[in-house]
KOLGU-4560 file (N, C-alpha, C; in nm, 3 decimals, padded with zeros to 5 digits):
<recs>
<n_xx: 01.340 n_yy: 00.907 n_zz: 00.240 ca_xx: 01.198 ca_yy: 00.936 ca_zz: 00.238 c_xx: 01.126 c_yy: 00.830 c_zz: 00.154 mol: A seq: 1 type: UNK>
<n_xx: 01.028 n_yy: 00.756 n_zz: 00.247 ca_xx: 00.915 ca_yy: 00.662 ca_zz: 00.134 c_xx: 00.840 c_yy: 00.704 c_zz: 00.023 mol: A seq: 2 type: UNK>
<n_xx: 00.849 n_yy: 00.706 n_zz: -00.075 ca_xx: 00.756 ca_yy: 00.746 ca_zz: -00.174 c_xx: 00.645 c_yy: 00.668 c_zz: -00.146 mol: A seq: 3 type: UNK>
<n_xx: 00.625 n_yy: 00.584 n_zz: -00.092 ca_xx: 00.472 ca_yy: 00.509 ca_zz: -00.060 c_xx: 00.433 c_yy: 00.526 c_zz: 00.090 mol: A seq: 4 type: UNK>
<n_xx: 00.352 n_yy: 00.548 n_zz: 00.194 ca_xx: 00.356 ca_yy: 00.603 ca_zz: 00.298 c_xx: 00.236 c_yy: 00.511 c_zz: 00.344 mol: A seq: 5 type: UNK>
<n_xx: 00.193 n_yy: 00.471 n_zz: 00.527 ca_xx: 00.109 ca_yy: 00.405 ca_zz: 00.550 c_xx: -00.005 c_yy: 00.528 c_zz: 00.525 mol: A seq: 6 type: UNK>
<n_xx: -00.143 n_yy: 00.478 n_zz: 00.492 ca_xx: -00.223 ca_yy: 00.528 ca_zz: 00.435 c_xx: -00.283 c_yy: 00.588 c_zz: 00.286 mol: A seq: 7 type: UNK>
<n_xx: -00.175 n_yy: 00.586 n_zz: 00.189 ca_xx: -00.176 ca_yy: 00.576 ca_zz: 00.084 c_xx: -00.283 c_yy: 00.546 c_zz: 00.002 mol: A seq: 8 type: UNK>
<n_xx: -00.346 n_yy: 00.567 n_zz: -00.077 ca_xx: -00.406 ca_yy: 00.470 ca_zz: -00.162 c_xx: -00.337 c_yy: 00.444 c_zz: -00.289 mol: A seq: 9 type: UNK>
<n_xx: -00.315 n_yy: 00.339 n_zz: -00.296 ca_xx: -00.242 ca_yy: 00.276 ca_zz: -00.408 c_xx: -00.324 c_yy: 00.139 c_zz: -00.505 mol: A seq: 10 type: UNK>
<n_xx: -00.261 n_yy: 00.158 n_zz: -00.628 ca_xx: -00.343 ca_yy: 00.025 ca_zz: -00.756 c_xx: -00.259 c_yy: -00.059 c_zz: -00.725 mol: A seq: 11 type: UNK>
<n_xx: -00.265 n_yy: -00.169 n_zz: -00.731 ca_xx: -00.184 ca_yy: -00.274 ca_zz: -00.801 c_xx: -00.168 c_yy: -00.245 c_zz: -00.931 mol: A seq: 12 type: UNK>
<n_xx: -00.038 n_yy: -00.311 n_zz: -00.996 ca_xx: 00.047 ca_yy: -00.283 ca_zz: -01.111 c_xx: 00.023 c_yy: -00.458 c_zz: -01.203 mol: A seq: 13 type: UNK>
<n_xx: 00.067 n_yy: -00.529 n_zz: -01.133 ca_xx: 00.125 ca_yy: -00.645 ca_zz: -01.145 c_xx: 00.019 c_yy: -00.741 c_zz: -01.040 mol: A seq: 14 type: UNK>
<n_xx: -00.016 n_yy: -00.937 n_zz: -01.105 ca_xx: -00.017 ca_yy: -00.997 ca_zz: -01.015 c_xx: -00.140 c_yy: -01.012 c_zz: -00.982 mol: A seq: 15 type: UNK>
<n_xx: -00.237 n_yy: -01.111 n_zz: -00.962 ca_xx: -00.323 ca_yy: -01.184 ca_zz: -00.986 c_xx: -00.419 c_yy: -01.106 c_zz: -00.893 mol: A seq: 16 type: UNK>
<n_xx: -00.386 n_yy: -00.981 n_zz: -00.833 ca_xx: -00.494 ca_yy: -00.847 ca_zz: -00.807 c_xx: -00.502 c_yy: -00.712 c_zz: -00.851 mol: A seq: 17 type: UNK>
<n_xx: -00.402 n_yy: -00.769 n_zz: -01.001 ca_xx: -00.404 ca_yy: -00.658 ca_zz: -01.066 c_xx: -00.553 c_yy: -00.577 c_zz: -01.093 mol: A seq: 18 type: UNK>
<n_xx: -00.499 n_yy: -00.473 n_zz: -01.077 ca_xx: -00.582 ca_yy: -00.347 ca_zz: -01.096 c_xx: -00.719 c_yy: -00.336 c_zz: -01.001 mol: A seq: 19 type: UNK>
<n_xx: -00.693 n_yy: -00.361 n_zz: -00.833 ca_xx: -00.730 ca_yy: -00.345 ca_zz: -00.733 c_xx: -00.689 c_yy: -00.234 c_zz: -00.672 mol: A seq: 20 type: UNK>
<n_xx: -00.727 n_yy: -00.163 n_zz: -00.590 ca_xx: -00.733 ca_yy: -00.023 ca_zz: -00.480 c_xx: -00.736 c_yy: -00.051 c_zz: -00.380 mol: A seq: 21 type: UNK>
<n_xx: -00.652 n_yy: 00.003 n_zz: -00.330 ca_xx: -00.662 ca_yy: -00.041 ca_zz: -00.136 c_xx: -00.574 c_yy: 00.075 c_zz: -00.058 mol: A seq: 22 type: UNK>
<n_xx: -00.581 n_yy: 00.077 n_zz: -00.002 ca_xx: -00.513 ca_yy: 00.186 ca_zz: 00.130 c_xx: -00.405 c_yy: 00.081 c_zz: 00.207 mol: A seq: 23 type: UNK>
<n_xx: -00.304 n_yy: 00.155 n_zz: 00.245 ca_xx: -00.149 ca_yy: 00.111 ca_zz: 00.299 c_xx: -00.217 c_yy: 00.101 c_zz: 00.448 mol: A seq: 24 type: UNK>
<n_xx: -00.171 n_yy: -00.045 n_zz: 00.505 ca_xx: -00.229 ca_yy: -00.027 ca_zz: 00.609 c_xx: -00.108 c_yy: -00.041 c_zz: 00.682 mol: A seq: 25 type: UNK>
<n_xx: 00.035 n_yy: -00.114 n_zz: 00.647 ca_xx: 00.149 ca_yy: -00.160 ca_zz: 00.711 c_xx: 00.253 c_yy: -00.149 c_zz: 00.663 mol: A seq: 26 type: UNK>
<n_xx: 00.367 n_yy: -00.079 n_zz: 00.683 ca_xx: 00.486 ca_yy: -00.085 ca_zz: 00.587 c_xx: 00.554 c_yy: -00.225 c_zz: 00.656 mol: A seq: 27 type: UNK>
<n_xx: 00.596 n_yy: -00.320 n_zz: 00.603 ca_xx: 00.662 ca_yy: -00.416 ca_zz: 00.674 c_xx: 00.859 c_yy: -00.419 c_zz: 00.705 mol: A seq: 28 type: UNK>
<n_xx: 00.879 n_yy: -00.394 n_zz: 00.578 ca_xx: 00.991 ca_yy: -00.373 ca_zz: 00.626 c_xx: 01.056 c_yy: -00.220 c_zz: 00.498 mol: A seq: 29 type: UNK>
<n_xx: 01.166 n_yy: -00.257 n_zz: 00.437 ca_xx: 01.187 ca_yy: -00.111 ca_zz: 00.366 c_xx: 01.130 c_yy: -00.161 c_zz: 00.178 mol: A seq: 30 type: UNK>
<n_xx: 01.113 n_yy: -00.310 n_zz: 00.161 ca_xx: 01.023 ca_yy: -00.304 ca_zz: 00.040 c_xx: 00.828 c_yy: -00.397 c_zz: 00.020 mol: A seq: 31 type: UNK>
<n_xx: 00.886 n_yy: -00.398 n_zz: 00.148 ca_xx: 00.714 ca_yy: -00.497 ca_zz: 00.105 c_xx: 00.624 c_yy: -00.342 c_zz: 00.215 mol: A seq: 32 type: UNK>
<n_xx: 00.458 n_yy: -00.386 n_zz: 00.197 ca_xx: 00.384 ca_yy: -00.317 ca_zz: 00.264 c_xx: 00.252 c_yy: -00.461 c_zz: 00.272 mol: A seq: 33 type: UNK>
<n_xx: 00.217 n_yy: -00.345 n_zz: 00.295 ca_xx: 00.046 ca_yy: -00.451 ca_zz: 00.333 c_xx: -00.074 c_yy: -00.388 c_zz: 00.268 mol: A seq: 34 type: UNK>
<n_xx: -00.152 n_yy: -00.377 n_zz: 00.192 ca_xx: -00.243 ca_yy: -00.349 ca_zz: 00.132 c_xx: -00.394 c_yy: -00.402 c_zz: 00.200 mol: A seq: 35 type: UNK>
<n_xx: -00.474 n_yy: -00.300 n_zz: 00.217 ca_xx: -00.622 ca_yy: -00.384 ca_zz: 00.249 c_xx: -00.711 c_yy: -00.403 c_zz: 00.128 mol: A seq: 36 type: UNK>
<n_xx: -00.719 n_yy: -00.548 n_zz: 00.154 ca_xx: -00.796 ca_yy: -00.616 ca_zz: 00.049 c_xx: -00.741 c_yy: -00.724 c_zz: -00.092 mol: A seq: 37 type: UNK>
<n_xx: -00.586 n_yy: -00.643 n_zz: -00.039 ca_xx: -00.510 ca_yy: -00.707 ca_zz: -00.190 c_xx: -00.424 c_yy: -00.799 c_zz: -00.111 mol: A seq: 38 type: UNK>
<n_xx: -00.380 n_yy: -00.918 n_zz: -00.162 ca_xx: -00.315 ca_yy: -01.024 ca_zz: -00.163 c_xx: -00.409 c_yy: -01.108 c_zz: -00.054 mol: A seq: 39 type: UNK>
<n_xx: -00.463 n_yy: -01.139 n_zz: -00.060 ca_xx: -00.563 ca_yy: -01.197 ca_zz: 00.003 c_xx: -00.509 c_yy: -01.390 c_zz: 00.045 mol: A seq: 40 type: UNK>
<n_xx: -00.481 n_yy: -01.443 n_zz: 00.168 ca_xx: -00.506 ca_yy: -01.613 ca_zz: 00.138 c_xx: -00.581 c_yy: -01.660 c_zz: 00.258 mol: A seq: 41 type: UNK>
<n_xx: -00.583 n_yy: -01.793 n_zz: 00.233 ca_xx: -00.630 ca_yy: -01.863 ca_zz: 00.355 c_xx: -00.566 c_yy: -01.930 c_zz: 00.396 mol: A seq: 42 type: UNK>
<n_xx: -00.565 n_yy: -01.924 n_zz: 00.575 ca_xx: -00.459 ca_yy: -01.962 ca_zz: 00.641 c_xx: -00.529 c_yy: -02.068 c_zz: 00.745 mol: A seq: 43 type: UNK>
<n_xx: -00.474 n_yy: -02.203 n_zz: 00.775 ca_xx: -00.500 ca_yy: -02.277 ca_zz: 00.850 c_xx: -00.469 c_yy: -02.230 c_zz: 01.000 mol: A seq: 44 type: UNK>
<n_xx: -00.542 n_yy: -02.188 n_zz: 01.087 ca_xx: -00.552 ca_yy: -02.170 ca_zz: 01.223 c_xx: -00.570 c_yy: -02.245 c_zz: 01.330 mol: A seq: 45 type: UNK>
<n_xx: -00.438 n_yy: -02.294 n_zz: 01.416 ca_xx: -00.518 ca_yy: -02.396 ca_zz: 01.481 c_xx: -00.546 c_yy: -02.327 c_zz: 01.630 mol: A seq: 46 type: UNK>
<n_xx: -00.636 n_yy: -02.434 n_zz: 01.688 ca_xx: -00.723 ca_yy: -02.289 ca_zz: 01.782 c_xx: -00.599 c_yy: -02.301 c_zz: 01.953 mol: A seq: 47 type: UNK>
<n_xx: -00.656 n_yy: -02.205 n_zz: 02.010 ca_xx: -00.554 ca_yy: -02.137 ca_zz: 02.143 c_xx: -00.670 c_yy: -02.118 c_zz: 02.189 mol: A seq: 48 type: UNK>
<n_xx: -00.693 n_yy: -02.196 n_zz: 02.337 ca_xx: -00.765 ca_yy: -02.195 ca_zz: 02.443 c_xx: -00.731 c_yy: -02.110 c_zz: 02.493 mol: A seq: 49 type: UNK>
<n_xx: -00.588 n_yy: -02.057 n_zz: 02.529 ca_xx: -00.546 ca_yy: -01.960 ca_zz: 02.634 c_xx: -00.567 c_yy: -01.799 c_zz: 02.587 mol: A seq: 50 type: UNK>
<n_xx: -00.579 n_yy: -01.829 n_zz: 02.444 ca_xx: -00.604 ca_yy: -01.642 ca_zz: 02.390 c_xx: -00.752 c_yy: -01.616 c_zz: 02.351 mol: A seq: 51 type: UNK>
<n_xx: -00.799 n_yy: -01.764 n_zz: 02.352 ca_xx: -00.918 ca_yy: -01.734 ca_zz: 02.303 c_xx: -00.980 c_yy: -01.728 c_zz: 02.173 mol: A seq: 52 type: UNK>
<n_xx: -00.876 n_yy: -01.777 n_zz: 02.066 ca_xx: -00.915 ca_yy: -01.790 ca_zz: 01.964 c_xx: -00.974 c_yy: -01.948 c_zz: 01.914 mol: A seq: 53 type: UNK>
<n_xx: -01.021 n_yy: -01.938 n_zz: 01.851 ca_xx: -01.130 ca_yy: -02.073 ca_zz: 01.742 c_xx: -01.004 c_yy: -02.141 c_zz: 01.644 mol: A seq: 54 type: UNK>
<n_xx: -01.022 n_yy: -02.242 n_zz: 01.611 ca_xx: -00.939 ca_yy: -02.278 ca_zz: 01.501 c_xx: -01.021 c_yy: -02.255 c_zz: 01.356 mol: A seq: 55 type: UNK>
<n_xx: -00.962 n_yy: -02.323 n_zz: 01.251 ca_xx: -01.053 ca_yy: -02.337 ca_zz: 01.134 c_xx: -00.966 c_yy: -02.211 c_zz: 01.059 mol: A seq: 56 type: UNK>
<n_xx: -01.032 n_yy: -02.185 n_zz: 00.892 ca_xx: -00.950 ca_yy: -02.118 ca_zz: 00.785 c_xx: -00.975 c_yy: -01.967 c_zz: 00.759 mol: A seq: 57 type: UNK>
<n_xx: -00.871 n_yy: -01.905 n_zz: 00.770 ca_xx: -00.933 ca_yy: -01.753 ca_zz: 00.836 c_xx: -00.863 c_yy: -01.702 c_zz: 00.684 mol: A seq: 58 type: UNK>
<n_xx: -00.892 n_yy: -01.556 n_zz: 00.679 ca_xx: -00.886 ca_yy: -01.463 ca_zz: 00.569 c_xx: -00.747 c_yy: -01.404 c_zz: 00.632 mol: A seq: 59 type: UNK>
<n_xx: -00.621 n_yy: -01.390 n_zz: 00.576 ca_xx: -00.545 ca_yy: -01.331 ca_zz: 00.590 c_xx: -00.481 c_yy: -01.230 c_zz: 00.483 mol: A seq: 60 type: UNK>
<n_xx: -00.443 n_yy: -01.100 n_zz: 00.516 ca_xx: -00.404 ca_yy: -01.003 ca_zz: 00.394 c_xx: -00.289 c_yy: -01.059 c_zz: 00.441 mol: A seq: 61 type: UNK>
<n_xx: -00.187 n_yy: -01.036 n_zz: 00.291 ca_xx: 00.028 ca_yy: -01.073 ca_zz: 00.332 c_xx: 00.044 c_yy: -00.969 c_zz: 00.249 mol: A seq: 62 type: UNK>
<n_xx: 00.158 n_yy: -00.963 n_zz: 00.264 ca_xx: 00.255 ca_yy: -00.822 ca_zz: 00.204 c_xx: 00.263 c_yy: -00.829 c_zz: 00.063 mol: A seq: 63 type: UNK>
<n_xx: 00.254 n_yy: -00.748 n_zz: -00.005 ca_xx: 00.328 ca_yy: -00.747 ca_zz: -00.139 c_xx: 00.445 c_yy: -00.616 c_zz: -00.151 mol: A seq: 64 type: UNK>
<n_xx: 00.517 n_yy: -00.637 n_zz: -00.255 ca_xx: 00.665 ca_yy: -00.585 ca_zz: -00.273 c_xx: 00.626 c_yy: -00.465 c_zz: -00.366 mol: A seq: 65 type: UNK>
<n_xx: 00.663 n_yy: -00.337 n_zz: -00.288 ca_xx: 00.558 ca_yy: -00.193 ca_zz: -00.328 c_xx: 00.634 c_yy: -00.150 c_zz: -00.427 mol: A seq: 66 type: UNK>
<n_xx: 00.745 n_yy: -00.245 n_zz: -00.510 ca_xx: 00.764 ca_yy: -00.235 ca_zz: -00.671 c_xx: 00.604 c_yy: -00.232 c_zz: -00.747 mol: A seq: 67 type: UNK>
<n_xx: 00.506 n_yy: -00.361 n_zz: -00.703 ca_xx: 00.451 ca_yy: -00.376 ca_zz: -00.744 c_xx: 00.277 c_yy: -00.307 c_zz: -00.764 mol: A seq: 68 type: UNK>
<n_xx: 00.296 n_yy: -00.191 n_zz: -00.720 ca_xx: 00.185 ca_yy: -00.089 ca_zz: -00.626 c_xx: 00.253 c_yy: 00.035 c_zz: -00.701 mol: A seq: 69 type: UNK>
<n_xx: 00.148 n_yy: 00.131 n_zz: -00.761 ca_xx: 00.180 ca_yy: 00.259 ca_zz: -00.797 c_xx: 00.058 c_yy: 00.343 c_zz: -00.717 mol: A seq: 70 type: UNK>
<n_xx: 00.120 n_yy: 00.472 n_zz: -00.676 ca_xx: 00.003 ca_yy: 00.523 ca_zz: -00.628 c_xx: -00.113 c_yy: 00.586 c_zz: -00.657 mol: A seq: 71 type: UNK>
<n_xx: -00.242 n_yy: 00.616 n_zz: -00.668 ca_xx: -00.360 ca_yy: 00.648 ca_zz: -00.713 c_xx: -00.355 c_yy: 00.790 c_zz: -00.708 mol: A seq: 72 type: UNK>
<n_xx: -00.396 n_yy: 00.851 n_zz: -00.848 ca_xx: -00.399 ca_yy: 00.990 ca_zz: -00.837 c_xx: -00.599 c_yy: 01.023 c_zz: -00.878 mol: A seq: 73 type: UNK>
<n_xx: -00.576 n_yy: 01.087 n_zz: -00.735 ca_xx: -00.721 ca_yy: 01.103 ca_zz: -00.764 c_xx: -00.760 c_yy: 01.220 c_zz: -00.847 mol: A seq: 74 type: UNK>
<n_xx: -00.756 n_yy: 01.286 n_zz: -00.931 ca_xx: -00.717 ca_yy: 01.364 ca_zz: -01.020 c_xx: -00.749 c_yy: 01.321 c_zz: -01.149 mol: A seq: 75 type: UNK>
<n_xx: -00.690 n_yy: 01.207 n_zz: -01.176 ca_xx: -00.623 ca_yy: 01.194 ca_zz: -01.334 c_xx: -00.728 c_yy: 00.996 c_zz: -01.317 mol: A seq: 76 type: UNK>
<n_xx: -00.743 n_yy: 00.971 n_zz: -01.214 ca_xx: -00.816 ca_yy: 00.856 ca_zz: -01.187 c_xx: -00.730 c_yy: 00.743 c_zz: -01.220 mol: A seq: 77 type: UNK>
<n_xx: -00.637 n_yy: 00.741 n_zz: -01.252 ca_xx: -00.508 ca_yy: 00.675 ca_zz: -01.312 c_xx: -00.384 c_yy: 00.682 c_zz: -01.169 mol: A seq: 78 type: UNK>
<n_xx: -00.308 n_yy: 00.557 n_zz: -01.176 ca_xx: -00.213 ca_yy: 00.528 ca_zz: -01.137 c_xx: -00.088 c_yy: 00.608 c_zz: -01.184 mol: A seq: 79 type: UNK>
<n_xx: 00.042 n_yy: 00.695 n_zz: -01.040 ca_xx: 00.082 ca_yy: 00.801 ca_zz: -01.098 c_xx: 00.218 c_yy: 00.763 c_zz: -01.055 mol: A seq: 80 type: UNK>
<n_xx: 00.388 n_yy: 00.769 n_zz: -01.124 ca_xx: 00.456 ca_yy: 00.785 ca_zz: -00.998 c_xx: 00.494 c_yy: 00.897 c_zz: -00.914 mol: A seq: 81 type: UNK>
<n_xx: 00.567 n_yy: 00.901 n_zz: -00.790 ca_xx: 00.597 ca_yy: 00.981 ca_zz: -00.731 c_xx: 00.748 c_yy: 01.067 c_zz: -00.753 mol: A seq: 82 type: UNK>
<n_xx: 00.724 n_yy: 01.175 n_zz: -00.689 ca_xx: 00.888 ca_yy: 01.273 ca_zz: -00.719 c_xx: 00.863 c_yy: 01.321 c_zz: -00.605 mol: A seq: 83 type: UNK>
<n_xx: 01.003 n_yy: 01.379 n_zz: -00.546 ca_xx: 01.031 ca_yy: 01.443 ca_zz: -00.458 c_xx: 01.096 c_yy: 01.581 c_zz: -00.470 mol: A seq: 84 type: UNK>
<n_xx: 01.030 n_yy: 01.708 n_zz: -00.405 ca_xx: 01.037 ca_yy: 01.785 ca_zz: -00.467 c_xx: 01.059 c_yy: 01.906 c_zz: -00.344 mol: A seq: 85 type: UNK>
<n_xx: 01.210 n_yy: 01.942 n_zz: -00.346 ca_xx: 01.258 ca_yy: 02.071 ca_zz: -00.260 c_xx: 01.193 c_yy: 02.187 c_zz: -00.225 mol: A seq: 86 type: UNK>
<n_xx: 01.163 n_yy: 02.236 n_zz: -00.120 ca_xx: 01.051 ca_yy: 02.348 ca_zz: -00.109 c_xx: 01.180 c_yy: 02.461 c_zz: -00.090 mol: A seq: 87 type: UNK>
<n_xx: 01.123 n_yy: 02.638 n_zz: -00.091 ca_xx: 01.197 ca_yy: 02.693 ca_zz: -00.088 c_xx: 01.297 c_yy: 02.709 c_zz: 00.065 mol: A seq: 88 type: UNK>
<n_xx: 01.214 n_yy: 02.670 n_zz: 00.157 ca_xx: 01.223 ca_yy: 02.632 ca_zz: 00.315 c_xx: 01.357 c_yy: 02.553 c_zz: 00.326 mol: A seq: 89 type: UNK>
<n_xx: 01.332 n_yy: 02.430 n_zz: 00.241 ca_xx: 01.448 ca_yy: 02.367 ca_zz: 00.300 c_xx: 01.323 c_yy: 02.201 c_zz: 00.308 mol: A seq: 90 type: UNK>
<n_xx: 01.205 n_yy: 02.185 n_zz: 00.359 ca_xx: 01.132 ca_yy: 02.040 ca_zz: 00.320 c_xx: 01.169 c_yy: 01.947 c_zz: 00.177 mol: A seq: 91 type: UNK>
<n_xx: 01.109 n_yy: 01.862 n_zz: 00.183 ca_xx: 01.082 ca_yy: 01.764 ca_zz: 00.099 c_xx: 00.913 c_yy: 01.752 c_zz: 00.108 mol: A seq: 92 type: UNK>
<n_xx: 00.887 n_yy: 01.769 n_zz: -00.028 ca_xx: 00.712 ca_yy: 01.652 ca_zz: -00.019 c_xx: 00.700 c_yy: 01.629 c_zz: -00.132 mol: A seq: 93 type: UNK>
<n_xx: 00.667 n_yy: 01.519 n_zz: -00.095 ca_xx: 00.634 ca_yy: 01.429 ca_zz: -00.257 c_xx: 00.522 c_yy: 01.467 c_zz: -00.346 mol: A seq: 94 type: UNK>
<n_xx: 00.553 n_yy: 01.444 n_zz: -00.482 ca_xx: 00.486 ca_yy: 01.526 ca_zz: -00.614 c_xx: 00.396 c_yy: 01.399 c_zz: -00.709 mol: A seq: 95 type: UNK>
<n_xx: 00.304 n_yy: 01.438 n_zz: -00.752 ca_xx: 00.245 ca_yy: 01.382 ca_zz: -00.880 c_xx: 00.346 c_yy: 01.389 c_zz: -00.958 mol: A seq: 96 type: UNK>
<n_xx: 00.439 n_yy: 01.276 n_zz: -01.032 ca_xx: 00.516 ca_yy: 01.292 ca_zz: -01.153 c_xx: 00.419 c_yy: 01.413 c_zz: -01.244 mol: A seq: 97 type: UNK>
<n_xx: 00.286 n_yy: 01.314 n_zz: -01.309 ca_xx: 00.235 ca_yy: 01.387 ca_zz: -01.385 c_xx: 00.209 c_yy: 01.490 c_zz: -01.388 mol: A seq: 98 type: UNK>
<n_xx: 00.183 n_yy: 01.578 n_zz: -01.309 ca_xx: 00.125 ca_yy: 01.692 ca_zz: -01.306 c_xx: 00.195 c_yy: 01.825 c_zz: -01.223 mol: A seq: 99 type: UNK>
<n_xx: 00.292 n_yy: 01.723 n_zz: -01.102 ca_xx: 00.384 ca_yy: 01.808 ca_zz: -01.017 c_xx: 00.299 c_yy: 01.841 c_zz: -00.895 mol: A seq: 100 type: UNK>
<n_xx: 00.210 n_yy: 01.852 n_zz: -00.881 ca_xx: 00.060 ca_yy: 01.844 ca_zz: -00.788 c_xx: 00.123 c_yy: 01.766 c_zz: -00.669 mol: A seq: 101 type: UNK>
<n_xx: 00.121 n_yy: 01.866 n_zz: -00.526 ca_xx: 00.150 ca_yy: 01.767 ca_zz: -00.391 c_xx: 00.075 c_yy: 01.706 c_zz: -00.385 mol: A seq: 102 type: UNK>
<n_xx: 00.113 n_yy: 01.547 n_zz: -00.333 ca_xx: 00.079 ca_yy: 01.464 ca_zz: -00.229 c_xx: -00.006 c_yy: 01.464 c_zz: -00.125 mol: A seq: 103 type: UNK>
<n_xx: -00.126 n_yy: 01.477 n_zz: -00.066 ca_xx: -00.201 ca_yy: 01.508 ca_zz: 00.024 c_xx: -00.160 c_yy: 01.377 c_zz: 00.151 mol: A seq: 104 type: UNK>
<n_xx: -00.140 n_yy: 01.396 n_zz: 00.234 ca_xx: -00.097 ca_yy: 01.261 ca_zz: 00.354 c_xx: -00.229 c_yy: 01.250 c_zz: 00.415 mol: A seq: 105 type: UNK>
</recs>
């Protein structure tokens, strides 16, 4: 089970967008994700007649490594980690460390 999930809102921790907010827009593989708005570069584009795109220097979001991402507790307004936490059923759903408070998806 991911403790970080697409849609998330998560801070940066670490890293030259530290202490930015953004929502999970991509898990990429089992440790990086994609953040909107955070890791931000510019990427040289060169242009494609056949798809229809322009060349020139476009805005690209890249992955960062969701070591580096804690998730946002809207609650406490503070960055929280996650726990996973057995229901009497037999589920899993993930917890506010702090407070023990589910996870809303």
């Amino acid at each position: 089970m991911n403790k970080i999930r697409k849609g998330d809102e998560v801070i940066v921790l670490t890293g030259r967008d530290k202490g930015k907010r953004g929502s999970v827009s991509l898990r990429v593989d089992a440790d990086h994700l994609v953040v909107e708005g955070v890791n931000m570069v510019k990427k040289h584009v060169r242009p494609n007649p056949l798809k229809g795109t322009t060349g020139g220097i476009v805005d690209k979001t890249m992955p960062i490594h969701q070591s580096n991402v804690a998730i946002f507790n809207p609650a406490t307004g503070k960055a929280d980690r996650v726990g996973i936490k057995l229901l009497a059923d037999g589920n899993k759903v993930r917890v506010f460390k702090s407070s023990g408070e589910e996870i809303k998806a």
